[in-house]
N, C-alpha and C positions, 0 to 999 in steps of 0.2 A: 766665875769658872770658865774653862777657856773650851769655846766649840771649836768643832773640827766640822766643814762641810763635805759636804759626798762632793768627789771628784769631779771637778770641773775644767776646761780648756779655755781661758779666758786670751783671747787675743786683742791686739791694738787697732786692726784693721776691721772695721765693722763689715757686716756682710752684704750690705746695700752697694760698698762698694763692688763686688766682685759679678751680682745680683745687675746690677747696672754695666758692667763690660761684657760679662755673659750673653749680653742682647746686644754688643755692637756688630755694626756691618761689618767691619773690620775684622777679618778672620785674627787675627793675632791676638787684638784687645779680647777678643770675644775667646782665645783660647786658654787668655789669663786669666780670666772671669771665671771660666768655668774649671779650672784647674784650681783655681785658688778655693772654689766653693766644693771639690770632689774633698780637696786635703781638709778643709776644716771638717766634711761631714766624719772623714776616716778619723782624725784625733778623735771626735767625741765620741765613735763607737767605738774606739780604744779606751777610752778613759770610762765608758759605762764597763767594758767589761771585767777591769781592772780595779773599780773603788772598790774599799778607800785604799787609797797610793800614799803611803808614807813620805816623807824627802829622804831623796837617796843619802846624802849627808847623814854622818855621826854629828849631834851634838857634839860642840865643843867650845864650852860656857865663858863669855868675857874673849874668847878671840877669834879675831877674823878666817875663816879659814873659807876659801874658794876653790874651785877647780874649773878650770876650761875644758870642754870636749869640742871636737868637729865629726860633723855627721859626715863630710867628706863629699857632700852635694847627694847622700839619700837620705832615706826618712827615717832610720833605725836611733833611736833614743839609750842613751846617751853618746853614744859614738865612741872614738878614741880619744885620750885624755892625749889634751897638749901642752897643760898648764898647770900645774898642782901650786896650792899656795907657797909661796916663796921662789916658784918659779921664773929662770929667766924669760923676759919678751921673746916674745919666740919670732918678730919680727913679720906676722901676719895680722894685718890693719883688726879686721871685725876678731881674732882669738886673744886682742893686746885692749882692744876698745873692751871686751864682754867681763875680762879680767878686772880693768882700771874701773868700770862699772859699777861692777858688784861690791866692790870697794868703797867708794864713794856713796852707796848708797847704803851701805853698812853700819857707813862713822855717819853717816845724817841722822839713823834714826839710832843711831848710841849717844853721838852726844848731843841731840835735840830731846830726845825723849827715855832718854835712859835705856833705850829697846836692845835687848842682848838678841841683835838677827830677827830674821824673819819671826819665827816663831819665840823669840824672847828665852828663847833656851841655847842660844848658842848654833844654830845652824847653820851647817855648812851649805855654801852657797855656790850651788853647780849650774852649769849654764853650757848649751851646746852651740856652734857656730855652724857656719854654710849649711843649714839643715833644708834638703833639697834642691833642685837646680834652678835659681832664682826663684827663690819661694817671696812671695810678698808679703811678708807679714811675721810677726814677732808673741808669742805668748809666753803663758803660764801653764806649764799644765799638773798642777797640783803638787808637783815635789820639784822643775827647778824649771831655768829660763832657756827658751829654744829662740832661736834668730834665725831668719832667712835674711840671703843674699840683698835681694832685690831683681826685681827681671833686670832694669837697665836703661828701661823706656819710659815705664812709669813712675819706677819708685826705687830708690838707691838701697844700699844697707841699711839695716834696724839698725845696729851696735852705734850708729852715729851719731845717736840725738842720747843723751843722758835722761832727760823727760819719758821717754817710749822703758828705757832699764827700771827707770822709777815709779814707771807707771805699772810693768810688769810686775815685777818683784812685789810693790804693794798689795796686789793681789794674794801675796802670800803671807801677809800680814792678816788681810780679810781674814780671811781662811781660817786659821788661827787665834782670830775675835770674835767677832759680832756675827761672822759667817752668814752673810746678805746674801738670800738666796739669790741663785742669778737667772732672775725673770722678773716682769712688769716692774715697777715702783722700788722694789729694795735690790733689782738690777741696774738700775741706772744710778741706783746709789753707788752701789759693788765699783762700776765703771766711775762716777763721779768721785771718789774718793781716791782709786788710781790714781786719777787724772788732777786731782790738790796735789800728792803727794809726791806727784814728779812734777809738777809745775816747783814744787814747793823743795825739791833736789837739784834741777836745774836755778833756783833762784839764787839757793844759799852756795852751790858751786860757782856761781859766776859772783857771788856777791852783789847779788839786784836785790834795791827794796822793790816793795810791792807799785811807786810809782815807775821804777823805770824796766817795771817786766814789760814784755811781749805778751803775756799769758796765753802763748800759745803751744801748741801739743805738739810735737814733731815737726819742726822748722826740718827743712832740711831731705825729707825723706820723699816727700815727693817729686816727682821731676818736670818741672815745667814747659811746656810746648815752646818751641823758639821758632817764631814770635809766637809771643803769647795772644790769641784771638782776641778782639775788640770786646773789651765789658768782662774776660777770662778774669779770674781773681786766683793765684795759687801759692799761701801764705802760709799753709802748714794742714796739719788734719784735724784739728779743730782747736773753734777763739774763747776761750774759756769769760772772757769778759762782754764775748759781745757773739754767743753762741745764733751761727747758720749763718757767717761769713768768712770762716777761714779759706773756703774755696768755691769757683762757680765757672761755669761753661764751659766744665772739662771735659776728659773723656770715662768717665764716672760721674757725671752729671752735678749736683749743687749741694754745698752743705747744706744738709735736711735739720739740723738741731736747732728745736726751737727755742725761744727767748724765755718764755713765758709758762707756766702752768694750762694754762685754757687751750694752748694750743700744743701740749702736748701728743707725741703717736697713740695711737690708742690701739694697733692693728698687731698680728701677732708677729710678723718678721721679728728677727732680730733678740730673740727671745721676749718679745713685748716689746722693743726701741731699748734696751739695754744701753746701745751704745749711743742714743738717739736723742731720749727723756734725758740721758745725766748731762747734757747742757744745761738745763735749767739748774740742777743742784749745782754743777761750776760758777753758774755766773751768781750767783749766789755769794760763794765764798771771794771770789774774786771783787763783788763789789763790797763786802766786807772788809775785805785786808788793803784795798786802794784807800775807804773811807778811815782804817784805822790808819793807818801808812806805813811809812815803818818797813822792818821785815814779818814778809809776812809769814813765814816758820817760827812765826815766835808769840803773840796773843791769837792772830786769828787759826795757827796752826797749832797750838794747845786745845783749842775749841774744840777743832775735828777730830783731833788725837782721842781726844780723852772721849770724844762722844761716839767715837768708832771701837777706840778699846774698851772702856772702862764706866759706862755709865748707862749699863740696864738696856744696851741697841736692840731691839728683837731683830732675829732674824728674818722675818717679815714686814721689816720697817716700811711705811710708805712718806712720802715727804712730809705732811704734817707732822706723822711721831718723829724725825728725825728734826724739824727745825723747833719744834717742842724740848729736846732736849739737847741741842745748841742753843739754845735761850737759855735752859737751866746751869749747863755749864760755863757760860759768859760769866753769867751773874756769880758765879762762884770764883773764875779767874780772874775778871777785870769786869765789873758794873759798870762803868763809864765804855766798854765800846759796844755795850748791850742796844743804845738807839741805831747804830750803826749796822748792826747785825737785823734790828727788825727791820729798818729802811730794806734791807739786802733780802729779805725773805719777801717783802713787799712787794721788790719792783718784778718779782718773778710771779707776783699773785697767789701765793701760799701763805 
């Protein structure tokens, strides 16, 4: 039976980040930080006062249908519509990007999983653009996708990385499943599942198996210092195969996600490490689908699929129940990459 969670604002940019520029010398950084952490606190006492929020979309069962909005550089949700489905380009980069987007991640999860949209009913899939004036950051917020700008200094447009759409979006798939609550241990699932299933949009749009991924999360989005400081590392916002090195000695300080179980956050930022702990469940899958090869949207992305939609998830899953029934589902899809799968639960120590 299909759960519906109480509204949630799920974004790409964790909050360590903004938490961390908020404290620089640097009045600028320091005014991004704290700007970026005023809007996220305002979304979610938007979103408490408003659940549960529907999707603005009519079902409309077996076909694609989208719509672009622009906020216009404010905050008002959903904006002005500048793209209805069958719409022409309208010739604005991020309202042509957020369109081809929601497309592409529509036919991933139709013809990978049979999934009719988001919610498996046909949803129409709405999406706002320029939402605020350089807003750093891209979510979900329970009925469709919002994108910021970018300020320009630290971090470009959302619309630009197909992974960060795929990432969002899946979040409305959660929603609509297993509905992981989003805090401690079935929060960094919530975010670790995102983040397979745009690594896992990005793979099959480019046509990578899982040897010649990157498995990284947002190439692209952030902007790197020129020159880049001695020992800087800035390689995306997080390494799905080798989580707390996609970035270091920035101006938001180090990737914090750990490798391992033992050293998971245990602190309450972040909703519990939300965006923190689900390293470990990435690298997880990740060294799953390298060990199996191949594409990895295809045995080790039925795994997740089926163990995210359809196979008893509580909504309180903490990593043990979830790699408990990623063993049960192996062994029902393909028994032979079940050793594969424990190595993978192993090396993260769950």
């Amino acid at each position: 039976m299909r759960k519906t969670i109480s509204a949630q604002t799920c974004s790409i940019i964790p909050p360590h980040i903004f938490n961390r520029l908020s404290q620089s010398r640097d009045p600028e950084l320091q005014r991004l930080g704290l700007r970026g952490l005023q809007i996220t606190a305002r979304l979610r006492a938007q979103r408490s006062a408003n659940e549960p929020l529907e999707g603005l979309g009519a079902d409309t069962p077996g076909v694609l249908t989208r719509n672009v909005y622009t906020a216009s550089h404010h905050e008002s949700l959903p904006g002005r519509i500048v793209r209805p489905e069958d719409g022409a380009p309208t010739g604005d980069t991020a309202e042509d990007q957020a369109y081809d987007g929601a497309g592409i991640v529509w036919d991933f999860y139709k013809n990978v999983f049979n999934r009719d949209s988001l919610d498996n009913k046909g949803l129409r899939l709405d999406s706002t653009v320029h939402y605020g004036a350089g807003y750093d950051n891209a979510f979900w917020n329970g009925s469709q996708m919002v994108y910021g700008d970018g300020d320009g200094k630290l971090m470009h447009a959302f619309t630009g990385a197909i992974d960060v759409i795929g990432h969002e979006m899946t979040h409305g798939v959660t929603q609509n499943e297993s509905a992981l609550a989003y805090l401690g241990e079935s929060g960094a699932l919530n975010e670790s599942l995102s983040d397979v299933f745009g690594i896992l949009v990005k793979q099959r749009h480019l046509d990578l198996d899982a040897a010649a991924s990157d498995w990284l999360i947002g190439v692209g989005i952030l902007i790197a210092p020129d020159p880049l400081p001695p020992g800087a590392v800035c390689r995306g916002l997080r390494d799905m195969l080798n989580p707390g090195t996609a970035y270091r000695g920035l101006a938001f300080g180090d990737d914090p996600q750990p490798a391992t179980y033992a050293d998971r956050y245990s602190g309450s930022d972040d909703n519990g490490g939300v965006h923190i702990n689900s390293g470990i469940a990435n690298k997880v899958f990740a060294t799953y689908a390298v060990a199996v090869g191949g594409k990895a949207w295809e045995t080790p992305g039925r795994v997740w699929y089926q163990t995210a939609t359809g196979a008893g998830l509580p909504s309180t899953a903490t990593f043990a129940q979830f790699k408990a029934i990623t063993l049960k589902v192996a062994r029902q899809i393909d028994a032979g990459t079940v050793p594969a799968l424990q190595y993978a639960w192993a090396s993260v120590g769950v």
